[in-house]
N, C-alpha and C positions, 0 to 999 in steps of 0.2 A: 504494500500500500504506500501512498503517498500522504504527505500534505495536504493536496490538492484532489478532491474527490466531489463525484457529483452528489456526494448525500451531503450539500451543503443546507444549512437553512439561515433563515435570519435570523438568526444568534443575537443579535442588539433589538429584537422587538421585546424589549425588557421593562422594569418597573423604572418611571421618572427617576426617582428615592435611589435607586443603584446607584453606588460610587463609583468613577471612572476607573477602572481598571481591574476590577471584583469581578470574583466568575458569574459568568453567564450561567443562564438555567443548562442549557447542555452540558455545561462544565462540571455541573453540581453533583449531574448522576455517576459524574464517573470518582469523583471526591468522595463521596456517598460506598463504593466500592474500593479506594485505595488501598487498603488493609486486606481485605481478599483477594487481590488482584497481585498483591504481594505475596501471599500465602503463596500461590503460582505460579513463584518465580519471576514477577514483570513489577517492575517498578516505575511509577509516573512522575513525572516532572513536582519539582515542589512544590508547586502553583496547587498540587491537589494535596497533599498532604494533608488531612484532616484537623489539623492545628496549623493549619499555614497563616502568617500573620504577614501581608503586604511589606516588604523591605523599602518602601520607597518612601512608608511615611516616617521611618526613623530616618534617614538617608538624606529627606527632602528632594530627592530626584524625581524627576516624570518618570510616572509608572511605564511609558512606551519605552522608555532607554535601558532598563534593565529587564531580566530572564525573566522571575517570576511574574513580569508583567506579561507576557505573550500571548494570548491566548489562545485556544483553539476552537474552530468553530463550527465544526462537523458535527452533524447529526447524531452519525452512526459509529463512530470511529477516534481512536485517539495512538497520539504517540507514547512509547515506551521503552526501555531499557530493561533487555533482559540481566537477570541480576547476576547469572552464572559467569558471563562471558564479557558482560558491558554491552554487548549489542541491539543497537535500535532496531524496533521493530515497530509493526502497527497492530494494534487492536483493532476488532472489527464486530459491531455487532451482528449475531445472526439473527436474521427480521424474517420466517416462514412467510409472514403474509405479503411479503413485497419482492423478495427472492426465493421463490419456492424451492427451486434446485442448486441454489448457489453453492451451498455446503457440499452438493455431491458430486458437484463438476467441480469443485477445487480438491475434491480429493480423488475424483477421476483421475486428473492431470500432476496428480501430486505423488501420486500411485508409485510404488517402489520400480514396477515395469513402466511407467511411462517418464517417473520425473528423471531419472537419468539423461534422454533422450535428448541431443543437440539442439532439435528443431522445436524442440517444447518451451515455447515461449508465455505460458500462464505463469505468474507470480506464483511460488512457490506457497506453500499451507504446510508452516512450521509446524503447529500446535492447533489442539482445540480447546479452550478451559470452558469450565461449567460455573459460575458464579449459586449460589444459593441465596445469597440477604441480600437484601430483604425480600428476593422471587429469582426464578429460575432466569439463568441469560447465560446464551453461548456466545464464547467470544473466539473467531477466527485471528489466527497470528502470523501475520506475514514480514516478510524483508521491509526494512524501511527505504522506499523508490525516492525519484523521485521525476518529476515531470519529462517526458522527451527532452525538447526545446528548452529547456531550461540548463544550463546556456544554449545560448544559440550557436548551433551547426556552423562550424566554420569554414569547410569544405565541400565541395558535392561529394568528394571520395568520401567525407562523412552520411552525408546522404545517401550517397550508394549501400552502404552499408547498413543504415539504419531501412531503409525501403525496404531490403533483401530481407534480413528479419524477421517482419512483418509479416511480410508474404509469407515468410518460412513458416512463422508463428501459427498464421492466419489457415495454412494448408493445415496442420499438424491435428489443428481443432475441426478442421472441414472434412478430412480424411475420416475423425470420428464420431461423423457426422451431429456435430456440435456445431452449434450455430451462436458467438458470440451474444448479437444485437443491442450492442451497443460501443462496438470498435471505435469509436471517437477519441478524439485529442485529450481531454479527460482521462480517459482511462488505459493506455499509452504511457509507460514509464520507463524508466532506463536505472538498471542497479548501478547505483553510485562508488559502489564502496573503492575501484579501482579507483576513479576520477576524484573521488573524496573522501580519502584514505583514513581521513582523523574524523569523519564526519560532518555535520553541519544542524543547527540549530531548527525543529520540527516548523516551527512559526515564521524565520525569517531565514528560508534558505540560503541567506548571502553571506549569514553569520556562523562563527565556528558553535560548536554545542553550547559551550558554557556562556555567549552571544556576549563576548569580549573582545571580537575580533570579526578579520573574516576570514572565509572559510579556505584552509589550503585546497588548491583546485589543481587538476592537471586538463589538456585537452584529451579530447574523441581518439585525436590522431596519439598522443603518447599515452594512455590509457582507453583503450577502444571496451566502453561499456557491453553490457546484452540488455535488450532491450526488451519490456514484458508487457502482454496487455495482462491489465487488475479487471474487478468488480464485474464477477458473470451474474449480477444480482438479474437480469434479462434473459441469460441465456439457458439455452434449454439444447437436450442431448435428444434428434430425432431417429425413426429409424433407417432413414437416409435423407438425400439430399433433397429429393423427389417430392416438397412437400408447401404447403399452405401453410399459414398463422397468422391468427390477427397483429394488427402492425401494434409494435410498442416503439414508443418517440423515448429515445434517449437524450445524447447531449450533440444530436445534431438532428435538425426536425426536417431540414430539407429533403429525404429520400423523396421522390417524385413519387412512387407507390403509396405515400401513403397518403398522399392528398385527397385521397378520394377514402377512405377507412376499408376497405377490403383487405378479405382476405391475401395475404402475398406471401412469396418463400423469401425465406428470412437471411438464406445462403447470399441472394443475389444481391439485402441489402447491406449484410457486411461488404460486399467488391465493391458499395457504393462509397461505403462509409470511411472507407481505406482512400477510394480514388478521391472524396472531395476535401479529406483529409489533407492530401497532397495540397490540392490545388487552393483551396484557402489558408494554409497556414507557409507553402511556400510559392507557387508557381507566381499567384497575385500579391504577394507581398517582398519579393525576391526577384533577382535579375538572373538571366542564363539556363533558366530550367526547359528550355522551349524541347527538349528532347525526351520531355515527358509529355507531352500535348498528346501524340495518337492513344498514349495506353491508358492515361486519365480520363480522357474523351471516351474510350470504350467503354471506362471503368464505371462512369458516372451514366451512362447512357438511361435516357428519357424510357427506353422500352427495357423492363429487369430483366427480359429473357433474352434479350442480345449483349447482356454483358458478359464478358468471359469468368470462366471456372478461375480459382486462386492459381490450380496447377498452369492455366492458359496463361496467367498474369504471369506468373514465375517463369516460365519460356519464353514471352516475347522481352522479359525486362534483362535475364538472363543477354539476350543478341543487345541488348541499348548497354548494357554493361560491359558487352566486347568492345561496342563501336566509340567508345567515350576512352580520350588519350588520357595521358598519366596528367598533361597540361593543364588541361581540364579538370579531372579529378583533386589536382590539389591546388587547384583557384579556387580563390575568394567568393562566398557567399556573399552578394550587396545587397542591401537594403532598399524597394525602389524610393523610401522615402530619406533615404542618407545625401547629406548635401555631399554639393560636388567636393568641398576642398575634405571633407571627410573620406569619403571613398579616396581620394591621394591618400590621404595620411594613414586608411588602412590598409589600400595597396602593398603600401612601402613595408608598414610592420609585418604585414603579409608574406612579403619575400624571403624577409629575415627571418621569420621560422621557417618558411618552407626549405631552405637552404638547409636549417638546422637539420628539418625531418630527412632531407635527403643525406644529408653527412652521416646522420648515428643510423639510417637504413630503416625508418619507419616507412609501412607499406603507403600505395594512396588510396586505398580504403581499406580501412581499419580494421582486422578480424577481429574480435575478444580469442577466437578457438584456435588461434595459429599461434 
């Protein structure tokens, strides 16, 4: 899991009387559990500790400048530290009425025969705990992610790589005839632990854990992440590809199928949801990607049953990944809205790693598995 998750809610539709920086009502349930949740092995930020006494009013500092002020503002979900190891993780509530299957597609995919597997891109399902006080609650435990894009992609050889992935990911679940439905940019993360070795802060990614600093970073290219999709709280395991389901709108509502509420297969709108994925987060906000236009064009296509199969996407992207030079692959990602004398100034820094990447022999698109 990440930070960033679509069980957000409005966490601040709170009581006037609330102090500025006191937990919020979703905060509370999980303060309310701290001590069990330790029983567990998982340990919560101090912010929950059941005696936690605000540091900023003896301090006098704004509550946003220090730790215990951060909060979290998730629905369903909180960060954690397991206590064996020090490793963050996420907590996750199990909701039966909102994700019926999600517990057993994470443990599908988590399966001693499947989690091994290279191309097994589901976030891993560490643990299950059973909470009892004050009522029964299952809580899922996963790696602590963190967003794709977050930093931003500095190469297409980064691109290349994280696309590939996907696809890989995206077949691996299609193959068992699992149908995501809800593959959007939300739910898309990338294990950090290579890229951010010492970690980084649940609330302000930019800062180190103890949020004194920021966070030591390396790139894609000298630490090539894997990238995961989270939250099958949608998805559902059929008994092939071959099939109808009422449409459910996740964290992207444009699939064309569902504009009318029919029934539709669900297969074709993850290839959508992958394809516009692209094309909103980079083709329209980014220069040079024009060598993705026919496969995204197919991928998004207005009629579900002319889009291609994952395995189709994966062979024609497969020939775009022959025909793209090493030049290319380790050019610069711009920004179409970066002024001009910016794009100089990141050309230049641009060069000077890549020279770097070429001297110490880092590939131009990044494997994690080589």
């Amino acid at each position: 899991m990440s930070p960033r998750s679509p069980h957000n809610i409005d966490a601040y539709n709170e009581p006037r009387d609330r102090q500025a920086g006191t937990l919020v009502m979703t905060e509370q349930w999980w303060r309310e559990r701290y001590d069990e949740i330790a029983e567990h092995g998982y340990k919560l930020r101090p912010r929950y500790h059941p005696r936690w006494q605000p540091s900023w009013l003896k301090s006098g500092k704004d509550f946003y400048t220090v730790e215990d002020g951060q909060p979290t503002i998730l629905r369903a979900a909180m960060d954690a530290t397991r206590i064996r190891d020090n490793r963050q993780v996420m907590l996750k509530k199990v909701l039966p009425a909102e994700g019926p299957h999600e517990l057993n597609i994470n443990r599908l995919f988590s399966s001693p025969e499947l989690a091994r597997m290279p191309h097994n891109h589901c976030a891993p399902l560490l643990d299950v705990i059973e909470l009892q006080r004050p009522e029964t609650q299952k809580l899922m435990v996963s790696p602590f992610l963190r967003p794709f894009n977050q930093p931003r992609m500095q190469t297409f050889g980064e691109f290349v790589a994280f696309f590939t992935q996907i696809c890989e990911g995206l077949r691996f679940m299609h193959e068992r005839n699992v149908a995501h439905r809800d593959c959007t940019a939300n739910n898309i993360m990338l294990d950090p632990s290579g890229m951010y070795p010492n970690g980084f802060h649940p609330a302000k990614i930019d800062r180190n854990r103890n949020f004194k600093g920021t966070a030591k970073a390396y790139t894609r290219t000298q630490r090539p992440p894997v990238y995961y999709f989270i939250d099958f709280g949608l998805s559902r395991q059929y008994a092939s590809r071959d099939v109808t389901d009422e449409p459910l709108r996740g964290g992207d509502k444009s699939a064309p199928e569902h504009r009318s509420g029919r029934r539709c297969n669900p297969f074709h709108t993850d290839i959508y949801y992958i394809g516009n994925l692209v094309r909103e987060e980079f083709m329209n906000k980014r220069y040079g990607f024009e060598f993705m236009e026919d496969l995204i064009g197919s991928m998004t296509h207005e009629d579900p049953a002319r889009r291609p199969r994952i395995e189709e996407v994966l062979q024609k992207f497969a020939r775009i990944r022959q025909s793209l030079s090493k030049a290319k692959l380790r050019s610069a990602i711009i920004s179409r809205k970066a002024p001009r004398l910016f794009m100089v100034i990141k050309r230049a820094g641009h060069s000077v790693r890549t020279v770097k990447y070429i001297v110490s022999r880092r590939p131009a698109i990044p494997d994690p598995y080589t």
